[in-house]
Each structure stands twice: as structure tokens, then as C-alpha cells.
Chimera marker file (.cmm) of the C-alpha trace (Angstrom):
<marker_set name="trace">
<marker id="1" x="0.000" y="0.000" z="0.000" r="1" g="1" b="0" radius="0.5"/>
<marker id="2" x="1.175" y="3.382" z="-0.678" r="1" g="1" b="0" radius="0.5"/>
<marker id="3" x="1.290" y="5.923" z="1.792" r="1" g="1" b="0" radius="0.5"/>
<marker id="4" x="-0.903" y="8.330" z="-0.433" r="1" g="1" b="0" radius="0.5"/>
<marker id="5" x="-3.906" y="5.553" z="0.391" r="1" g="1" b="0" radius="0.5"/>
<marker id="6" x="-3.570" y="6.087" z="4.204" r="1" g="1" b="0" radius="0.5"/>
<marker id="7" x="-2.017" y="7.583" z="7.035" r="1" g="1" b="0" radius="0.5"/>
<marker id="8" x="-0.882" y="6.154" z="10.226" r="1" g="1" b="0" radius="0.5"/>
<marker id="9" x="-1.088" y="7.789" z="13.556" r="1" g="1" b="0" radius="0.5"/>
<marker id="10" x="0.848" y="8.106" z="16.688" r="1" g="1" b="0" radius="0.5"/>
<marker id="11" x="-0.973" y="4.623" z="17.261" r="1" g="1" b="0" radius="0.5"/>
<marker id="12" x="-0.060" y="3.135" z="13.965" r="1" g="1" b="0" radius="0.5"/>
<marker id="13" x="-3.656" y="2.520" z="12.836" r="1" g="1" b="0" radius="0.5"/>
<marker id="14" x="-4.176" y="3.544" z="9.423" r="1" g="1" b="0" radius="0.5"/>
<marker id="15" x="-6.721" y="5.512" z="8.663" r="1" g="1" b="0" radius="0.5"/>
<marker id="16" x="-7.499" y="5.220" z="4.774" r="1" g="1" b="0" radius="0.5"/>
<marker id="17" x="-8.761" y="8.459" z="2.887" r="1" g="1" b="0" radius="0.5"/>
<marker id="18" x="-12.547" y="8.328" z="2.374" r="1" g="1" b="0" radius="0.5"/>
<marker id="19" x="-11.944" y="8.697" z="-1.993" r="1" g="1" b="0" radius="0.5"/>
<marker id="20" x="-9.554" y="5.519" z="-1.942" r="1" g="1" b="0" radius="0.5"/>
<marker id="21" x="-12.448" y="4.001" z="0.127" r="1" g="1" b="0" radius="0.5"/>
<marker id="22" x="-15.326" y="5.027" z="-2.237" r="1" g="1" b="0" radius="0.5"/>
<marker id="23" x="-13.480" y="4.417" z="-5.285" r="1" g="1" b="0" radius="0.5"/>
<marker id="24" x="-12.402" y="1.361" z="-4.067" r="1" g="1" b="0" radius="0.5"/>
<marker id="25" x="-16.310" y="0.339" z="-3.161" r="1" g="1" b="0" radius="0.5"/>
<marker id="26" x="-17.017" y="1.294" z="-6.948" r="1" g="1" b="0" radius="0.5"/>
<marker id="27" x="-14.662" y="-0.717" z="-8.354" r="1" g="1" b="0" radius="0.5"/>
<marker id="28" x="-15.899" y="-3.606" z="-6.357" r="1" g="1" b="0" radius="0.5"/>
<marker id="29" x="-18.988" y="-3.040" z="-7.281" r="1" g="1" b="0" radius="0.5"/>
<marker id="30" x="-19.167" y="-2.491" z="-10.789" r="1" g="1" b="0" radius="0.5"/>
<marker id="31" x="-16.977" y="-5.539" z="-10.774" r="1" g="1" b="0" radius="0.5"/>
<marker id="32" x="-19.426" y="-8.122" z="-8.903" r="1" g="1" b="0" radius="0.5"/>
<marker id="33" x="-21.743" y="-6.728" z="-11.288" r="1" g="1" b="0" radius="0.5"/>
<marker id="34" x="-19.414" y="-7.285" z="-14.746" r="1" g="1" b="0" radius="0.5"/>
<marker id="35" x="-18.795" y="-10.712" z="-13.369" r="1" g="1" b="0" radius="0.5"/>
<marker id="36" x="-22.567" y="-11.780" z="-12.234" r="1" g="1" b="0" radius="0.5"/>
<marker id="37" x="-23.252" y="-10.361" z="-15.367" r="1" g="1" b="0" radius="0.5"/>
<marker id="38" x="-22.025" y="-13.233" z="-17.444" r="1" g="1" b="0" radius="0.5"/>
<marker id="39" x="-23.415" y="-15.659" z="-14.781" r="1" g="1" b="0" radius="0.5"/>
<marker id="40" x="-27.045" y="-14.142" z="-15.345" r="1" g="1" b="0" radius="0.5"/>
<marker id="41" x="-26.516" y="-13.972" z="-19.189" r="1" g="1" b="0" radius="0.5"/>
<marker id="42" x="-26.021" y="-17.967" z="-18.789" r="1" g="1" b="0" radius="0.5"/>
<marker id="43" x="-29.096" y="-18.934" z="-16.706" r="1" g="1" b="0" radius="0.5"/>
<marker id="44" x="-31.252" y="-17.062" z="-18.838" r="1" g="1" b="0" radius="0.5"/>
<marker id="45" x="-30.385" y="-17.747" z="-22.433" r="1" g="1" b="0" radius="0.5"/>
<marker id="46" x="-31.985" y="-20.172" z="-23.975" r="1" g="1" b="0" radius="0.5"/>
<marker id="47" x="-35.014" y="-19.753" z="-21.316" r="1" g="1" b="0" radius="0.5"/>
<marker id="48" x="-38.649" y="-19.007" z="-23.213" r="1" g="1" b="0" radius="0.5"/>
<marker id="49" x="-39.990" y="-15.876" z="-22.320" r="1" g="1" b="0" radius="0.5"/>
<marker id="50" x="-36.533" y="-14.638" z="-21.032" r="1" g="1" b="0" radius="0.5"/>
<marker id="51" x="-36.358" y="-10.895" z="-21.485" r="1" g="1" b="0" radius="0.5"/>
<marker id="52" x="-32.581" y="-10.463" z="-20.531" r="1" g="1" b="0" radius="0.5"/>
<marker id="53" x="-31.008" y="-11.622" z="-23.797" r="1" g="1" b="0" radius="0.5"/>
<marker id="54" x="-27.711" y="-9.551" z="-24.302" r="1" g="1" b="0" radius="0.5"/>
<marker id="55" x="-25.332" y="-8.439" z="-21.714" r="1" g="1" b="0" radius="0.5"/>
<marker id="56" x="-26.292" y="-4.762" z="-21.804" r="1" g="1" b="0" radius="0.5"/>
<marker id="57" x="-29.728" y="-6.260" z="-20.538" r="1" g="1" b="0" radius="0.5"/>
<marker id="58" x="-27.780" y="-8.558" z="-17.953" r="1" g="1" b="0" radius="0.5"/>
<marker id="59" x="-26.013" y="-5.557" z="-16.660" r="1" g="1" b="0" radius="0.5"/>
<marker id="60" x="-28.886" y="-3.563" z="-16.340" r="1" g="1" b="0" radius="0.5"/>
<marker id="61" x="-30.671" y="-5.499" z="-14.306" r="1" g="1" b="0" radius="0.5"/>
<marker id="62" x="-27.744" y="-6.315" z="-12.161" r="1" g="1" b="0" radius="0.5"/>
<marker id="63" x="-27.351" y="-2.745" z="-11.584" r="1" g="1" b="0" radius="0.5"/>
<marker id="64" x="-30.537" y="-1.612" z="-10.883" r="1" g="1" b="0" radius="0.5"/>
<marker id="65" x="-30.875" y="-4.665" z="-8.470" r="1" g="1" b="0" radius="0.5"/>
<marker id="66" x="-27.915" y="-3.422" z="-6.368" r="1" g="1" b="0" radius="0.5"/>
<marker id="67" x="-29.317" y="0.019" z="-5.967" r="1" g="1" b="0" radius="0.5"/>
<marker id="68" x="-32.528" y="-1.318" z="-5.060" r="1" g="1" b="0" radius="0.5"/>
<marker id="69" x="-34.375" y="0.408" z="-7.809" r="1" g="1" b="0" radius="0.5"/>
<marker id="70" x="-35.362" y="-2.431" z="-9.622" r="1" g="1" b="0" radius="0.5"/>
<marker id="71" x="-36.957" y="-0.799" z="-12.586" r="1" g="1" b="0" radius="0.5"/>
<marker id="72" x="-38.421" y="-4.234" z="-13.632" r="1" g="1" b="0" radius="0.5"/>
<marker id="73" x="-37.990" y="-3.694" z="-16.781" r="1" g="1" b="0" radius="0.5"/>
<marker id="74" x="-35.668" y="-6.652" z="-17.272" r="1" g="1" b="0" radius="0.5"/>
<marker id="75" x="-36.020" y="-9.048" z="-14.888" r="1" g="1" b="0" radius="0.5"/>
<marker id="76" x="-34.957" y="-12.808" z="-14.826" r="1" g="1" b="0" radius="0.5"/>
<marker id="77" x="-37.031" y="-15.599" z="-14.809" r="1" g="1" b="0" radius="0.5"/>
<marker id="78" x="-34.698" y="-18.952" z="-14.031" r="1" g="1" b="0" radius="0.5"/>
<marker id="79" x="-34.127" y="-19.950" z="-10.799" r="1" g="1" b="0" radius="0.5"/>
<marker id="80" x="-30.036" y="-19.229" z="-11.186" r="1" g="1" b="0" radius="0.5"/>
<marker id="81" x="-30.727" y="-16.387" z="-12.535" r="1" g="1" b="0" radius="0.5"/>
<marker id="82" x="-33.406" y="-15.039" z="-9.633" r="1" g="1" b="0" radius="0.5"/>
<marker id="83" x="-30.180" y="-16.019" z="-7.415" r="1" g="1" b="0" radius="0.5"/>
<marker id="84" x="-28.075" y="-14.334" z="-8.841" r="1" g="1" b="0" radius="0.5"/>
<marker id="85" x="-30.548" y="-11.006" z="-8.842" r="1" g="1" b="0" radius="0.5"/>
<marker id="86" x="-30.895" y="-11.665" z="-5.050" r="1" g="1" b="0" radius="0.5"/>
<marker id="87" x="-27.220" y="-12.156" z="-4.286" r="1" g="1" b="0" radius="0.5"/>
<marker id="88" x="-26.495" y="-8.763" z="-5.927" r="1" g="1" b="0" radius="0.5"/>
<marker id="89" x="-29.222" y="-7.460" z="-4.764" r="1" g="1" b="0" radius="0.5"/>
<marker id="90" x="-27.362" y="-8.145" z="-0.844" r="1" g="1" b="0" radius="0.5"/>
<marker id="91" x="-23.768" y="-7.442" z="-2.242" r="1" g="1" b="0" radius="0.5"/>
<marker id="92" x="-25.145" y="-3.837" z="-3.701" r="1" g="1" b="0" radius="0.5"/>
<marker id="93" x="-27.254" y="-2.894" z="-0.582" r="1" g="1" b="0" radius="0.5"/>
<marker id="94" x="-24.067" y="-3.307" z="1.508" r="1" g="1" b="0" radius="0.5"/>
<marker id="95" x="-21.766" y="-1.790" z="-0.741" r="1" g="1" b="0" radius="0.5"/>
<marker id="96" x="-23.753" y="1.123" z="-2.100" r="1" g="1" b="0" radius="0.5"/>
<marker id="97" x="-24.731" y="1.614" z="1.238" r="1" g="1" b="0" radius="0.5"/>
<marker id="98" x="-21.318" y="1.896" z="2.265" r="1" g="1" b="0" radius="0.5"/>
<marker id="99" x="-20.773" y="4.126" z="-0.277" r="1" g="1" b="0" radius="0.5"/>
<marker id="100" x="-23.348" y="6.512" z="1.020" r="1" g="1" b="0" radius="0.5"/>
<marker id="101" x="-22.023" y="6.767" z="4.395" r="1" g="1" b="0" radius="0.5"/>
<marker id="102" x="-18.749" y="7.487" z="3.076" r="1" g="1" b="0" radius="0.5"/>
<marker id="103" x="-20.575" y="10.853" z="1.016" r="1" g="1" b="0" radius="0.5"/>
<marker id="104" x="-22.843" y="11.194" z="3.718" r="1" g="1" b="0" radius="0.5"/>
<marker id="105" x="-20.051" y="11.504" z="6.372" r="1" g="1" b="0" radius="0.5"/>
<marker id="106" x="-18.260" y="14.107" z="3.875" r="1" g="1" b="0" radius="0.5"/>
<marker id="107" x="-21.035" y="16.196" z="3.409" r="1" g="1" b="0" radius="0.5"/>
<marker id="108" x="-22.609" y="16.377" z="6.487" r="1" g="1" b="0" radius="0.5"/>
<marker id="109" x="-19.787" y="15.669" z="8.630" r="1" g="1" b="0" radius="0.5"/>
<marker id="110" x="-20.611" y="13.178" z="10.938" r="1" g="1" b="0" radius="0.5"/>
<marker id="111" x="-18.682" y="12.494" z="14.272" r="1" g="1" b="0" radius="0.5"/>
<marker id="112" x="-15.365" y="10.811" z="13.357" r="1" g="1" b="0" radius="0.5"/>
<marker id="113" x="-15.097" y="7.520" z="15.589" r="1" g="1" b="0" radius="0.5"/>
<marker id="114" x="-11.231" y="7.367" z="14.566" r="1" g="1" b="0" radius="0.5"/>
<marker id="115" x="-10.835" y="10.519" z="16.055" r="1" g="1" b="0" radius="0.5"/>
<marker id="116" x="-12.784" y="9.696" z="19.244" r="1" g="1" b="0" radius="0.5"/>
<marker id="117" x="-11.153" y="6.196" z="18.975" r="1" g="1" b="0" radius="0.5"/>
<marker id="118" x="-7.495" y="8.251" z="19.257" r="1" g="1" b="0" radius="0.5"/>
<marker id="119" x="-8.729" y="10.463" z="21.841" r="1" g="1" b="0" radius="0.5"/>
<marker id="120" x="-9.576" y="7.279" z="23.513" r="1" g="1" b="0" radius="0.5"/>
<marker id="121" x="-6.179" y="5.439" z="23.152" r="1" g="1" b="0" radius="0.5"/>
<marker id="122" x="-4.499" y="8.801" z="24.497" r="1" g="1" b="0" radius="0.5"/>
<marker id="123" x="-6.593" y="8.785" z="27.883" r="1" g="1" b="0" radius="0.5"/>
<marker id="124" x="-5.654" y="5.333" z="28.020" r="1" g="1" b="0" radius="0.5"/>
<marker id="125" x="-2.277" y="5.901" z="27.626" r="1" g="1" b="0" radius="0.5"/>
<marker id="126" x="-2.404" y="8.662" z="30.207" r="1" g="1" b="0" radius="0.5"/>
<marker id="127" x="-4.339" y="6.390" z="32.701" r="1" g="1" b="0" radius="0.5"/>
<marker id="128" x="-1.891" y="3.776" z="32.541" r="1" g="1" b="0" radius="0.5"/>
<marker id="129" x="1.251" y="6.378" z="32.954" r="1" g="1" b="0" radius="0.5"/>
<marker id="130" x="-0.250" y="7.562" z="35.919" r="1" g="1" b="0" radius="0.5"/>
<marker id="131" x="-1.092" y="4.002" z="37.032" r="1" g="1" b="0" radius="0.5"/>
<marker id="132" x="2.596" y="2.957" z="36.567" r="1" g="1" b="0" radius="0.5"/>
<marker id="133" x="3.765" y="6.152" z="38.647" r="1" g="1" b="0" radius="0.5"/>
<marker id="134" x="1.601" y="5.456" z="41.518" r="1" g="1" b="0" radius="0.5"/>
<marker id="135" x="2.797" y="1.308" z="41.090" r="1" g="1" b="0" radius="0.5"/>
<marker id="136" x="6.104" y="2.756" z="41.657" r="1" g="1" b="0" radius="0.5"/>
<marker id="137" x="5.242" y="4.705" z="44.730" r="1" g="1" b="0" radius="0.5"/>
<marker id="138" x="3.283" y="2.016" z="46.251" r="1" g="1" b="0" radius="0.5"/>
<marker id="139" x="6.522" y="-0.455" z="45.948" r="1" g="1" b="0" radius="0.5"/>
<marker id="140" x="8.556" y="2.490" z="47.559" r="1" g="1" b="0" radius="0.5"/>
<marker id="141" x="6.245" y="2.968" z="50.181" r="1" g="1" b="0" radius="0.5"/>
<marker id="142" x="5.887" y="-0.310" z="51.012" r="1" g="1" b="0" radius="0.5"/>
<marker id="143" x="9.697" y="-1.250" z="50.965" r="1" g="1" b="0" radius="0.5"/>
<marker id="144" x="9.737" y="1.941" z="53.394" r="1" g="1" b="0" radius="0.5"/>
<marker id="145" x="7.460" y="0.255" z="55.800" r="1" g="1" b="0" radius="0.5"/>
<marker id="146" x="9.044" y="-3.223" z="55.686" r="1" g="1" b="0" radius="0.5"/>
<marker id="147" x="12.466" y="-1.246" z="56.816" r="1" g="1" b="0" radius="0.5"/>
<marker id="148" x="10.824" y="0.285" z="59.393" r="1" g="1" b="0" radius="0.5"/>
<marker id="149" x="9.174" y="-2.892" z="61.003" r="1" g="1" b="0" radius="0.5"/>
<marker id="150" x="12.455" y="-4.459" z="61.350" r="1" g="1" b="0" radius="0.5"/>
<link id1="1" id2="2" r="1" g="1" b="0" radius="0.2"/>
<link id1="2" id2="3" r="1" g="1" b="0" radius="0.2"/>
<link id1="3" id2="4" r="1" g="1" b="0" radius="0.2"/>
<link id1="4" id2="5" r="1" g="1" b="0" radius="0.2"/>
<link id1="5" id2="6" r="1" g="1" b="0" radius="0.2"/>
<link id1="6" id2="7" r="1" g="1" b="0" radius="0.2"/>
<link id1="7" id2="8" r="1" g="1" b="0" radius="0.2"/>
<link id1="8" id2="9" r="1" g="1" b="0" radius="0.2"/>
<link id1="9" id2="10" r="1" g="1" b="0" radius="0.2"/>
<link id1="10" id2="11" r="1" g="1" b="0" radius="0.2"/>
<link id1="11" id2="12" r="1" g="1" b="0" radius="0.2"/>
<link id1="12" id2="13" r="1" g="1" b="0" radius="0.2"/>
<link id1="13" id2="14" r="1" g="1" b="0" radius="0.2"/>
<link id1="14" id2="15" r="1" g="1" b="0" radius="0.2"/>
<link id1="15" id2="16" r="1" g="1" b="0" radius="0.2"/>
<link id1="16" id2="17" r="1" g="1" b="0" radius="0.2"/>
<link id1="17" id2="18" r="1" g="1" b="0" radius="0.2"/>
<link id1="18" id2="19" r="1" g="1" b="0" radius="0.2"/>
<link id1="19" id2="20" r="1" g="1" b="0" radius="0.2"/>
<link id1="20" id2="21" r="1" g="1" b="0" radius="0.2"/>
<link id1="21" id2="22" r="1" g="1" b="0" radius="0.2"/>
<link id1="22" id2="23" r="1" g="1" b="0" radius="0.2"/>
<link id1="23" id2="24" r="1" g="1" b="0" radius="0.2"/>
<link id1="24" id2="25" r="1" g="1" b="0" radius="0.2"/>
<link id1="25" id2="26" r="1" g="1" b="0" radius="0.2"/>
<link id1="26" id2="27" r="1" g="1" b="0" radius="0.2"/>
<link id1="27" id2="28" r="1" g="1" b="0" radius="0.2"/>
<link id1="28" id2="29" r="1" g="1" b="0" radius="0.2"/>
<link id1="29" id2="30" r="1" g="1" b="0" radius="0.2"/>
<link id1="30" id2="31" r="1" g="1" b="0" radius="0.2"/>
<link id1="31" id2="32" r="1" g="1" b="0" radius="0.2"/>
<link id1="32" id2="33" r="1" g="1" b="0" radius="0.2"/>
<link id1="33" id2="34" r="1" g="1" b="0" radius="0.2"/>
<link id1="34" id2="35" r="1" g="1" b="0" radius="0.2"/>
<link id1="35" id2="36" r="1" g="1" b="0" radius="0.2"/>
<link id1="36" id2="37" r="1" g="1" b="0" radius="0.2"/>
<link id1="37" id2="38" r="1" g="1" b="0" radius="0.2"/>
<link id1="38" id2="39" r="1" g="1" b="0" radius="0.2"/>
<link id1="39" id2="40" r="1" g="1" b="0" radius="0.2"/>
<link id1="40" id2="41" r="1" g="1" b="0" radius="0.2"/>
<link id1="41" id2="42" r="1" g="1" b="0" radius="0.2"/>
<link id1="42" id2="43" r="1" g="1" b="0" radius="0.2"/>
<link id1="43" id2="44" r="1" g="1" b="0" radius="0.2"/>
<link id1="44" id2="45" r="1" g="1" b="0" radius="0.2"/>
<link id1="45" id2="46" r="1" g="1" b="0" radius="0.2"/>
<link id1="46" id2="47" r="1" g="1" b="0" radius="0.2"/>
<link id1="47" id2="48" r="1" g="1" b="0" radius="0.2"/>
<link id1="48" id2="49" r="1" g="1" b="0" radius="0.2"/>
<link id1="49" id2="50" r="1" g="1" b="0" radius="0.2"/>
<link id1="50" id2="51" r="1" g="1" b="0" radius="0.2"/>
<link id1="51" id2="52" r="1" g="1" b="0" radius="0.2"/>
<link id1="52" id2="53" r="1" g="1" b="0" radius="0.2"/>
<link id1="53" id2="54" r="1" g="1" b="0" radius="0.2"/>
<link id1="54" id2="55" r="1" g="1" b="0" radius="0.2"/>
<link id1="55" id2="56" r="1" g="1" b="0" radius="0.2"/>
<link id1="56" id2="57" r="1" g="1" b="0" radius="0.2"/>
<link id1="57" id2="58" r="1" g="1" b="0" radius="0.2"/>
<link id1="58" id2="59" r="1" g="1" b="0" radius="0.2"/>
<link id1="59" id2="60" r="1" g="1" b="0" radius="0.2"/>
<link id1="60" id2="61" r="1" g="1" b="0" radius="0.2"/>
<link id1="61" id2="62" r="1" g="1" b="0" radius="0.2"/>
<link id1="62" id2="63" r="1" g="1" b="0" radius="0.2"/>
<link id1="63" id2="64" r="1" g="1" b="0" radius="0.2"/>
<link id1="64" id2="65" r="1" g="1" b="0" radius="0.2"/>
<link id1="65" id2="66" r="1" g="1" b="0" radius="0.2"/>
<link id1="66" id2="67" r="1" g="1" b="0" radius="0.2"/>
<link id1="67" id2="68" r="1" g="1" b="0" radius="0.2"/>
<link id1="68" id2="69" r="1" g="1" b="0" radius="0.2"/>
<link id1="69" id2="70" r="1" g="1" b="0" radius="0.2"/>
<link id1="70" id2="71" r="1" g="1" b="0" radius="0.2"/>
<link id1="71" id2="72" r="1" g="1" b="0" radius="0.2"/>
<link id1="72" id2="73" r="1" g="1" b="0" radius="0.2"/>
<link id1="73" id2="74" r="1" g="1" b="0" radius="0.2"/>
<link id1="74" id2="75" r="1" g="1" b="0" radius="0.2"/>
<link id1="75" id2="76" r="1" g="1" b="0" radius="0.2"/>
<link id1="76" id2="77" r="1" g="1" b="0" radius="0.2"/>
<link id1="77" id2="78" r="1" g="1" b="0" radius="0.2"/>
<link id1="78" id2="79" r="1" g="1" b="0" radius="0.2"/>
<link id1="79" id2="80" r="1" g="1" b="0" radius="0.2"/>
<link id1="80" id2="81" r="1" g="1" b="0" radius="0.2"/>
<link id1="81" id2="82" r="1" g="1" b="0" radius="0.2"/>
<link id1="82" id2="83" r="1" g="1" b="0" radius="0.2"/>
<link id1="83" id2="84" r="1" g="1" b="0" radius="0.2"/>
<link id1="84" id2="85" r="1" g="1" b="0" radius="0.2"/>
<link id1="85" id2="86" r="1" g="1" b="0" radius="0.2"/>
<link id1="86" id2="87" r="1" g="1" b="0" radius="0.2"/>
<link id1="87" id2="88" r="1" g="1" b="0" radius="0.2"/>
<link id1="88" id2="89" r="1" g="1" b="0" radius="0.2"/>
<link id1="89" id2="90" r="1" g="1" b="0" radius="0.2"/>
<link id1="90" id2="91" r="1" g="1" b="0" radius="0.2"/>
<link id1="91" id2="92" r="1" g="1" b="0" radius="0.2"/>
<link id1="92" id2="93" r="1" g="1" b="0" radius="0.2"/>
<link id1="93" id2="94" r="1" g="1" b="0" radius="0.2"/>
<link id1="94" id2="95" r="1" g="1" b="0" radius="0.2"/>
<link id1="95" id2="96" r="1" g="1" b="0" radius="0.2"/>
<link id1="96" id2="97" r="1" g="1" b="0" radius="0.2"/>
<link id1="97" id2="98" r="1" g="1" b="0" radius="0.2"/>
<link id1="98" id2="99" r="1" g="1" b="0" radius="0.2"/>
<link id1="99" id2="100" r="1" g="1" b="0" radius="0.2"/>
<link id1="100" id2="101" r="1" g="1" b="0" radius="0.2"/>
<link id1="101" id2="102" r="1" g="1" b="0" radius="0.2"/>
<link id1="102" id2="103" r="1" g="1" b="0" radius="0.2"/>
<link id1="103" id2="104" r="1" g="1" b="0" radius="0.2"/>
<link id1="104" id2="105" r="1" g="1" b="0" radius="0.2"/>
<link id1="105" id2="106" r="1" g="1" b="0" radius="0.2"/>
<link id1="106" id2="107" r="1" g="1" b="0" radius="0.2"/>
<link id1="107" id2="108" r="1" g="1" b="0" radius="0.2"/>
<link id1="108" id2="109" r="1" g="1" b="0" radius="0.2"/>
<link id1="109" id2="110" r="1" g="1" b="0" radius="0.2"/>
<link id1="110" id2="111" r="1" g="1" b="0" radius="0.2"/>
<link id1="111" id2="112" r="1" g="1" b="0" radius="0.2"/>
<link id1="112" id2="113" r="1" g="1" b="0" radius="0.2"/>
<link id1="113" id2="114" r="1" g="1" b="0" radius="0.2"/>
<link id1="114" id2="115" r="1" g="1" b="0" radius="0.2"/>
<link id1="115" id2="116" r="1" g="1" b="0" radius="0.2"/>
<link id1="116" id2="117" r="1" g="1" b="0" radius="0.2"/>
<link id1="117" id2="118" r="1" g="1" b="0" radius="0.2"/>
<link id1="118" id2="119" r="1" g="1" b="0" radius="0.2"/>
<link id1="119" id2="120" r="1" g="1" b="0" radius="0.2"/>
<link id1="120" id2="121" r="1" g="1" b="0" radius="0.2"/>
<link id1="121" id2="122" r="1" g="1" b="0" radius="0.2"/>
<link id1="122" id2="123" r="1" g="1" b="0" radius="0.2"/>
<link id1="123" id2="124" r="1" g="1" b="0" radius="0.2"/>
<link id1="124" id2="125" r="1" g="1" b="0" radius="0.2"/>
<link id1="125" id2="126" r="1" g="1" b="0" radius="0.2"/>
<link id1="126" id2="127" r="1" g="1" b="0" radius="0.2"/>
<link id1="127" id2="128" r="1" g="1" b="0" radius="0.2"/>
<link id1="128" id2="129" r="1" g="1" b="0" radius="0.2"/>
<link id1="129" id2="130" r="1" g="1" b="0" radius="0.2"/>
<link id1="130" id2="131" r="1" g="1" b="0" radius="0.2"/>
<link id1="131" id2="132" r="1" g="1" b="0" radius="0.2"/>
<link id1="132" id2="133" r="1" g="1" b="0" radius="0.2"/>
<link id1="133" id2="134" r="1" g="1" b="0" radius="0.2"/>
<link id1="134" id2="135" r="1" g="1" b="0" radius="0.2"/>
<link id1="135" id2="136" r="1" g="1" b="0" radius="0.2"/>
<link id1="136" id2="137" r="1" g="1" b="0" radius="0.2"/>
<link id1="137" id2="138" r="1" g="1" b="0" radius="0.2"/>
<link id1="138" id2="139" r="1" g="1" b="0" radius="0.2"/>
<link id1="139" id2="140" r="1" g="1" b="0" radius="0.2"/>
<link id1="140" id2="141" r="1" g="1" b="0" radius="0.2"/>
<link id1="141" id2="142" r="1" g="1" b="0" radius="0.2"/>
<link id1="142" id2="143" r="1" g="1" b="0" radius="0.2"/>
<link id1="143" id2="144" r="1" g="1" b="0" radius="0.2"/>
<link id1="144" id2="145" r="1" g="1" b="0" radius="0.2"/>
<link id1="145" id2="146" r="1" g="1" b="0" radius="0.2"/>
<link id1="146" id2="147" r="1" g="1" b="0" radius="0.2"/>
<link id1="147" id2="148" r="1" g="1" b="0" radius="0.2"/>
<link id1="148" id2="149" r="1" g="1" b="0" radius="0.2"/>
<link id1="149" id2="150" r="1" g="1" b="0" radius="0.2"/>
</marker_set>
């Protein structure tokens, strides 16, 4: 991974840049879809009554099935092909819904839970220092007491 992707902070998490995230989410997408494409194509060709009979029409569907619109124009009528409708219908509504989020936190701005997450690991971090320090104390005081009783 290049650096340009993500950055990592003073906890080395890396926090990836919301575009390589969406773009990445598109690619996936439109690939699931290129690839269940073909699939669909096969279940339904040679099928009377099919009305998905070229790819275009295969990749139509596909795509309107993982955005939930679902025009119905095309629409598949084999039992593969219904499965393969409803499996990208379930890959698109996560990833297009991920997608979404990603513009919608963007936009609107949305509390950052990596930020509160870092906020969180640097209390921590405090916590424990402080815990430590007083650990120390404890084992002087203690020794001190021990020296005393004998």
C-alpha cells in the first residue's frame, strides 16, 4: 500500500482516505456486477420468455438490483438467474450503502469515531502512565514500611 492511500497515527492505525475508500467500493462493485453479469446472461439464455437476452440487458438489471431500484424492466425468470438477482441485490445494498455513508459523512460531517477512537487510546495511555507512577510509589512505600518494622 502506498502511503498516499492512508495515514498512520501516533498509534499506527491507518486511517485510509474516504476517496480511496469510495473508489475502491465502486470498483468492487461495478466488478461483482461485470462478473454476475455473465453468470445471469447464462441462466437465462436459452429460457422461453426470457427478457434479458444480451449483456447490456444482464447488466442492467444487475445494476438496478444493487441500488434497489429495480426498474423491472428486465427481470430474470430462471431460478439461477433469480439467485443471482438476489445475491447482488445483498452485495449492492451493503456496498452502495457503504458508499453513502462514506458521502454522507463528507457532506454532512458526521462524528469521526477514529478521532474519538485516538482520543480514547491517548486517555488510556495517560491512565496507565499515571497508574505505573503510583505502582512505583506504592513499591517504595511499602519497601519503606518493611524497613521500618524491622
Amino acid at each position: 500500500m502506498n502511503a498516499r492511500f492512508y495515514r498512520v497515527d501516533e498509534f499506527g492505525v491507518r486511517n485510509y482516505k474516504s476517496r480511496y475508500l469510495a473508489l475502491l467500493s465502486i470498483s468492487a462493485l461495478y466488478l461483482v456486477i461485470s462478473l454476475f453479469s455473465v453468470l445471469l446472461l447464462h441462466f437465462e439464455t436459452g429460457i422461453v420468455g426470457a427478457n434479458i437476452t444480451n449483456y447490456a440487458d444482464a447488466f442492467w438489471t444487475l445494476q438496478m438490483s444493487a441500488s434497489t431500484i429495480g426498474f423491472g424492466d428486465h427481470y430474470p425468470i430462471s431460478f439461477g438467474g433469480r439467485m443471482i438477482v438476489t445475491l447482488m441485490f445483498y452485495i449492492g445494498v451493503g456496498l452502495v450503502g457503504f458508499i453513502g455513508a462514506i458521502i454522507a459523512e463528507r457532506i454532512f460531517g458526521f462524528a469521526d469515531t477514529s478521532i474519538k477512537n485516538r482520543e480514547l487510546r491517548q486517555q488510556n495511555a495517560q491512565i496507565l502512565a499515571y497508574n505505573q507512577s503510583l505502582d512505583k510509589k506504592l513499591d517504595l512505600l511499602i519497601k519503606q514500611m518493611e524497613s521500618t518494622e524491622k
